[in-house]
C-alpha positions, -999 to +999 in steps of 0.1 A: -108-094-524-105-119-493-138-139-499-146-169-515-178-168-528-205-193-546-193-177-579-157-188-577-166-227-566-164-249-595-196-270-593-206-282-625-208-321-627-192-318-667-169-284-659-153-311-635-151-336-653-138-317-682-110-306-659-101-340-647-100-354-684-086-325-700-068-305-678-027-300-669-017-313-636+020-308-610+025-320-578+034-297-546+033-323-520+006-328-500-014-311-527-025-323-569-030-289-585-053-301-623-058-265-641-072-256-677-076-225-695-118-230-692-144-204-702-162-208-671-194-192-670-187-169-644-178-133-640-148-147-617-110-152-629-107-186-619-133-212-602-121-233-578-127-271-564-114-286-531-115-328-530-102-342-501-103-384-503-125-401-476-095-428-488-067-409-464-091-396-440-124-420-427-136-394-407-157-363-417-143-345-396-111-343-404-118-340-442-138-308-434-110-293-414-084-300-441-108-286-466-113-256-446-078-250-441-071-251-477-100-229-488-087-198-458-051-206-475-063-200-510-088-171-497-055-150-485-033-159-518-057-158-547-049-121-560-014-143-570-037-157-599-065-134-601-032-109-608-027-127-636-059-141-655-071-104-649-042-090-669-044-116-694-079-114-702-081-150-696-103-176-673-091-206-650-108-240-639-085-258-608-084-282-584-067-287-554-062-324-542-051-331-511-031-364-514-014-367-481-021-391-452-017-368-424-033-335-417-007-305-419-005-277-397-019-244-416+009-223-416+027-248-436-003-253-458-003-217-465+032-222-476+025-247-499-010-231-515+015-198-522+040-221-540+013-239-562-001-204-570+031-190-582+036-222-602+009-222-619+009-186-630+044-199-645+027-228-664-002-212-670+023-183-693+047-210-703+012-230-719-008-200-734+025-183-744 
């Protein structure tokens, strides 16, 4: 359960962008959660998508460590949502935006990703009833 495979990345150019038009959005700072109940067309609970803006952070570098961080975060507290969809028979399309201007350390990022998780399986019950 502590892997992150092909089958849970979102990838689809119009899956994304269906999810940035369409999709329900809250702010943890440093991180923009967007969700939407999607039928994705994978066997996975939810697919995921990481964006980190080249805006906040010119270097590569530091984008891919940030990125990185946030995907082992997510990696160790996804059976919070998977939990969830699993007993609700349902399917989840969400990104995580990073939207701070400085990198955070990764304990508190793991802090933060938990948080986001456990709100969203409260929005996500509070929107599908």
């Amino acid at each position: 359960m502590l892997t992150f495979k092909k089958k849970e990345r979102l990838c689809h150019f119009n899956s994304i962008d269906k999810l940035f038009a369409e999709g329900h959005s809250f702010f943890i700072f440093p991180l923009k959660i967007v969700w939407m109940d999607f039928e994705t067309g994978s066997d996975s609970p939810a697919q995921l998508l990481i964006s980190v803006p080249k805006r906040n952070f010119k270097h590569a570098v530091d984008r891919n460590l940030i990125k990185r961080q946030i995907r082992e975060a997510y990696r160790h507290q996804k059976s919070i949502l998977y939990d969830y969809l699993e007993t609700k028979g349902r399917k989840c399309a969400l990104a995580i935006v990073f939207t701070g201007k400085n990198k955070v350390p990764y304990a508190q990022l793991e802090g933060i990703i938990n948080l986001s998780l456990q709100r969203l399986t409260r929005e996500y019950e509070a929107f599908t009833g």
